[in-house]
N, C-alpha and C positions, 0 to 999 in steps of 0.2 A: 504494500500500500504506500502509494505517497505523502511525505508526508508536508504536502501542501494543499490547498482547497481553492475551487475555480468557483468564481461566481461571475455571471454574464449580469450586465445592463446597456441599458441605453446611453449617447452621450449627446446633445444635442450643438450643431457648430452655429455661429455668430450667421449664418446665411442661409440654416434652415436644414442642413442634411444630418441624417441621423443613423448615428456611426456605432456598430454592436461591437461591446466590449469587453472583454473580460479579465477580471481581477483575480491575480494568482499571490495567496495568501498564505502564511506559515501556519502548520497544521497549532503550532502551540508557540501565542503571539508572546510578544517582548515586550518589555516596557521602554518607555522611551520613546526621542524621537529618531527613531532611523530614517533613511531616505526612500522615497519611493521612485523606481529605476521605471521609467516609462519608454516601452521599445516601438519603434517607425519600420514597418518591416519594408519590403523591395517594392522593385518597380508596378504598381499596378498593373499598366498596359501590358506587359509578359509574364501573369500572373500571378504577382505579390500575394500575400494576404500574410494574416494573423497566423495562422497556424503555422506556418514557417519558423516563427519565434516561441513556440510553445515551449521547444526544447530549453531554452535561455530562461525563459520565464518561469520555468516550474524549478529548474535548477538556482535559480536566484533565490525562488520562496524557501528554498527546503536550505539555503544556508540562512534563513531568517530574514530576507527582505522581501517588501512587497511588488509586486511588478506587475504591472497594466500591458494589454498588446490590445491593438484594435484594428478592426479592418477600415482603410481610408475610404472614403465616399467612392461609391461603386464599385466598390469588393464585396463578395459577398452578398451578407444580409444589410450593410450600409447602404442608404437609399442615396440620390445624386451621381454625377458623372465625373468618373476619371479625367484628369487631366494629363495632357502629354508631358509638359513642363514641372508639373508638380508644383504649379503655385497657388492654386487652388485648395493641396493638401497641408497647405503652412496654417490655415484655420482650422483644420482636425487636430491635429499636434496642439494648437494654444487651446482647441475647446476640451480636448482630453487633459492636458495639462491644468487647465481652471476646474474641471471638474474634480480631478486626484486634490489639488488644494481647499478645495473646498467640501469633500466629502470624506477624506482622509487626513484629514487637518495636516499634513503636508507643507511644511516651509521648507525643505530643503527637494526639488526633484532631480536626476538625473537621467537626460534626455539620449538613448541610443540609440542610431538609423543604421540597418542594414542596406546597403547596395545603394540604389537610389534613395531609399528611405535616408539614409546617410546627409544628401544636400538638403529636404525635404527639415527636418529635424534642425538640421544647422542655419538654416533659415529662421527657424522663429525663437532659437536660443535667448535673444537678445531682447523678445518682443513676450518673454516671460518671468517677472520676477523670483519666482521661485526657484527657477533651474539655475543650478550651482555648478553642474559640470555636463560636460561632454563629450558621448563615445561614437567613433564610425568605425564599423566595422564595413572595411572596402567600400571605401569613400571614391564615385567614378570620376576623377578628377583627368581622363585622359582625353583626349582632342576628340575623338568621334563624340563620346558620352556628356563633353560637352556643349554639342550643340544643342541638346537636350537642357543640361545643367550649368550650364557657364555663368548663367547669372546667376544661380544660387553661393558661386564658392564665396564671396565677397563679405559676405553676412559670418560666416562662421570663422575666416580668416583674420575678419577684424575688430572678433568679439573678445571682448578680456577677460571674458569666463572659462577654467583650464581647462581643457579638449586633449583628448588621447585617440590615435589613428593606430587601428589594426588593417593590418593587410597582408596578403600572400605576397611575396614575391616573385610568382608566375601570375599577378590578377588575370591580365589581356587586358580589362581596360585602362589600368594605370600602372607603368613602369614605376618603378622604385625613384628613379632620375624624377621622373612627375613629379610623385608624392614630395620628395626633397626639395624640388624647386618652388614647390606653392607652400608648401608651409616654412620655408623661408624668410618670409615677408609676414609671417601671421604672429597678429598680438597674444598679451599674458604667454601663462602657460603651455606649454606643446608638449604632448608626448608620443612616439608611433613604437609599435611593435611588431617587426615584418617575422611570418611566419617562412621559414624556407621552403621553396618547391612547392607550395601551394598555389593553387587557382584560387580565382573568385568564386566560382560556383561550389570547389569543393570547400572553400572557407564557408560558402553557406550552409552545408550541408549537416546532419543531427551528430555526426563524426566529431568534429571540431565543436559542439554546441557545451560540453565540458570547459574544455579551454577557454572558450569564451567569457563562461561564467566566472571563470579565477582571474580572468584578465580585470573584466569587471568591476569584481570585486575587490583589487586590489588598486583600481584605480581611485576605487570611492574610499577607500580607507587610508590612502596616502593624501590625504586633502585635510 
């Protein structure tokens, strides 16, 4: 048995779409305030969704933190339309974010974006008081994905809230040389941890969803 507990609600965004979510809870709760780890899962248009991050999320609850995954408008059971650009999903992220702070009484959150989810997320860093830190895992920072994403890097590069980048160093969509040259130029804190001979897709995969969790968690406890 796990030992964490899932509970599904609704979240409702500043524009009306309403986005099904669910809360992955320690089976035997803490006192205190711990952080609540809120994850942006991939690209919708190539099938994103929430369950992708289940692995992450229940591995997060059962080391005792709470962690939200939702599906972004038109995944799934979320009603509304996918966007190519992903700027449309920068209001999912703050209305799941105001919802954790206000129902989970939540002053500290930590915002993680898988793949695309990664620019989506680091977009509205900035545009949320609560969130204190920052995780991408395979952040698509390389020139095809950014015609996609180009305007989202800007936002997370030049937030002073401390940000940690995980990546394969075989992604395909962002060379290591990439990854170094953009966060170069980016404020506060940085930190990246390249996995060797990994892809992007196998960095997503339930394989690595372990490691992810200690990377995590190790980011949020050195803060």
């Amino acid at each position: 048995m796990s030992n964490c507990t899932v509970e599904t609600c609704t979240v409702e965004t500043s524009d009306g779409a309403k986005l099904n979510t669910r809360l992955f809870r320690p089976r035997e709760a803490k006192e205190g305030n711990d952080p609540v780890v809120v994850l942006v899962h991939p690209y919708s248009v190539l099938g994103g969704c929430q369950g992708l991050l289940r692995g992450i999320a229940t591995g997060l609850a059962e080391k005792g933190l709470q962690a939200v995954t939702f599906d972004m408008r038109g995944v799934g059971r979320s009603t509304g339309k996918a966007s190519l650009t992903g700027f449309a999903e920068i209001k999912d992220v703050i209305a799941v974010c105001k919802w954790v702070s206000e129902n989970l009484d939540a002053n500290r959150i930590f915002l993680v974006g898988s793949s695309a989810g990664a620019p989506i997320a680091g977009s509205a860093v900035d545009q949320i008081e609560q969130v204190v830190g920052y995780v991408s895992l395979g952040y698509p920072f390389g020139m095809t994905a950014s015609i996609l994403f180009g305007r989202h890097h800007k936002a997370i590069l030049q937030s002073p809230k401390p940000k940690f980048f995980v990546m394969g160093t075989r992604d395909g969509f962002t060379s290591v040389k990439q990854l170094k040259n953009k966060l170069s130029s980016a404020a506060g804190r940085v930190e990246t941890h390249l996995i060797e001979g990994v892809s992007h897709f196998q960095m997503e995969g339930a394989a690595y969803d372990t490691r992810m969790v200690n990377l995590i968690l190790e980011f949020i406890v050195s803060l």
